[in-house]
N, C-alpha and C positions, 0 to 999 in steps of 0.2 A: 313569449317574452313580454313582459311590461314596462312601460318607462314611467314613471312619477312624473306626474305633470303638476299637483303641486299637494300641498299636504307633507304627510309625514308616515313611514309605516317599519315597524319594526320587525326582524325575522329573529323568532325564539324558537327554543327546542324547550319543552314540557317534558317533564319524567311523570312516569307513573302516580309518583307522589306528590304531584304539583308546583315542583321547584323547578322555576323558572331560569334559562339561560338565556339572556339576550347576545345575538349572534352579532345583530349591525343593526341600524337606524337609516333607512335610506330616506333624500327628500323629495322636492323638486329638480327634475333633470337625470336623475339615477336612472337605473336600468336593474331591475330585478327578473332572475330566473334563466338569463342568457345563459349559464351556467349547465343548465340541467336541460335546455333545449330540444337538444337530442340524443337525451339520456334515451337506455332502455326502460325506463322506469319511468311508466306513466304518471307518476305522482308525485309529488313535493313534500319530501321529510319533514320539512317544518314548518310551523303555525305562522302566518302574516296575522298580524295584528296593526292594525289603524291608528295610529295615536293622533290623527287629527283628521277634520274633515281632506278628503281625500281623492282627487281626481287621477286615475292613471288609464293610459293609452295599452290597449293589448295590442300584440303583432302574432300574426299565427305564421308559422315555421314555412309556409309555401313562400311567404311573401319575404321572409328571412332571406331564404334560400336563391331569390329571385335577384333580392336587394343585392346579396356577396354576391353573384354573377354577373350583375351589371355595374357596379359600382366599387371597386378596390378603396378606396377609402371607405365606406361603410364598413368592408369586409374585416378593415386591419383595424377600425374604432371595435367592432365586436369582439374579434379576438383581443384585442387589449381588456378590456370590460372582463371576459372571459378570463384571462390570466391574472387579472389583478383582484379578480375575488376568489380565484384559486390561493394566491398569497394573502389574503384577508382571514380563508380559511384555517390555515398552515398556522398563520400567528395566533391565530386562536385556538387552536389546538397545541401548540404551546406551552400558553399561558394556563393553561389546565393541567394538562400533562406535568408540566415541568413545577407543581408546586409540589414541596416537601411535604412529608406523610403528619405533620402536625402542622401544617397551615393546610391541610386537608378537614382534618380534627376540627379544627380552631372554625373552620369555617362551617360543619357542619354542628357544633356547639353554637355557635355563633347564629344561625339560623333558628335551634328550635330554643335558645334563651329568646328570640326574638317571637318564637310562637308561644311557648309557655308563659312568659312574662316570667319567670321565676329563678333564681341560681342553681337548684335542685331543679334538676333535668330529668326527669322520668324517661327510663328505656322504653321503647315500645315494642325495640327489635333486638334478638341477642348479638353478643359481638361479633359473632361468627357474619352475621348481619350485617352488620355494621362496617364491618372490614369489606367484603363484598360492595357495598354502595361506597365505599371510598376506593375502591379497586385497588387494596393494597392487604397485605397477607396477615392474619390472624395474629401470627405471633408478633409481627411487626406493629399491628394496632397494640398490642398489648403491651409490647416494650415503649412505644412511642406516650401510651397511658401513663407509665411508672416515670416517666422520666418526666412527665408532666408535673403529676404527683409530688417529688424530689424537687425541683422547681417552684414547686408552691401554687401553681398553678388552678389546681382541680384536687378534688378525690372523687374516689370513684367504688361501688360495689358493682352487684351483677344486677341492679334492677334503676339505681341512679348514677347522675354524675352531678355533683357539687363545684361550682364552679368558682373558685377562692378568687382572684383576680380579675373582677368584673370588666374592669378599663382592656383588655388584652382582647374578649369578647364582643363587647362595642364596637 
């Protein structure tokens, strides 16, 4: 376990393809990794990133273990720490989960107008593709395309998408 003694560090998850999700910003005082503690899982899913010089304090799990058997207030500040980025977790999964299959779109347009610099969006991957990395079903990207489309939105072939409504993008 570590505590942020001062600085600043961010926990992101990294895809394959280098798009970034920032998970939380912890600073001074936090507590990061209490969490996964005493996982079975020797390893830490995701990327710690430093966003500023950075001092933290490590605790190894003996002296954890040591601290809740002697100390009941230690024990129930950990478990709160514990539980409350279990609920950190939760809202954040969420707020992913729970967005509709064209603010999924919108958002993944929305990123590679941001790498392309251009309105015409060149595919690099087929739909079939596409719907897969949006975790939402073929036919449903495609209906969710047309209705774009009919909206005025976009148009779209099988190798670009044209993006008519820039302001929506931004």
């Amino acid at each position: 376990m570590d505590i942020i003694l001062e600085g600043r560090v961010s926990v992101q998850k990294i895809d394959e393809d280098g798009n970034i999700l920032k998970i939380n910003v912890f600073s001074g005082g936090d507590i990061l990794g209490a969490n996964l503690l005493f996982s079975s899982r020797n390893s830490y899913p995701m990327t710690v990133v430093s966003e500023s010089n950075t001092v933290i304090l490590h605790i190894y799990k003996e002296l954890i273990l040591e601290l809740s058997q002697t100390n009941l207030r230690f024990m129930i500040g950990l478990m709160t720490v514990i539980s409350d980025r279990t609920l950190l977790l939760t809202d954040k999964i969420d707020a992913i989960s729970l967005k509709t299959i064209r603010q999924r779109i919108i958002d993944f347009l929305r990123y590679e107008y941001y790498l392309q610099k251009s309105n015409i969006l060149q595919l690099n991957i087929s739909k079939k593709d596409l719907a897969e990395r949006l975790g939402i079903q073929r036919t449903s990207l495609s209906r969710e395309l047309n209705k774009m489309r009919r909206d005025g939105l976009l148009e779209y072939n099988a190798r670009t998408i044209t993006l008519k409504r820039i302001d929506v993008f931004t």
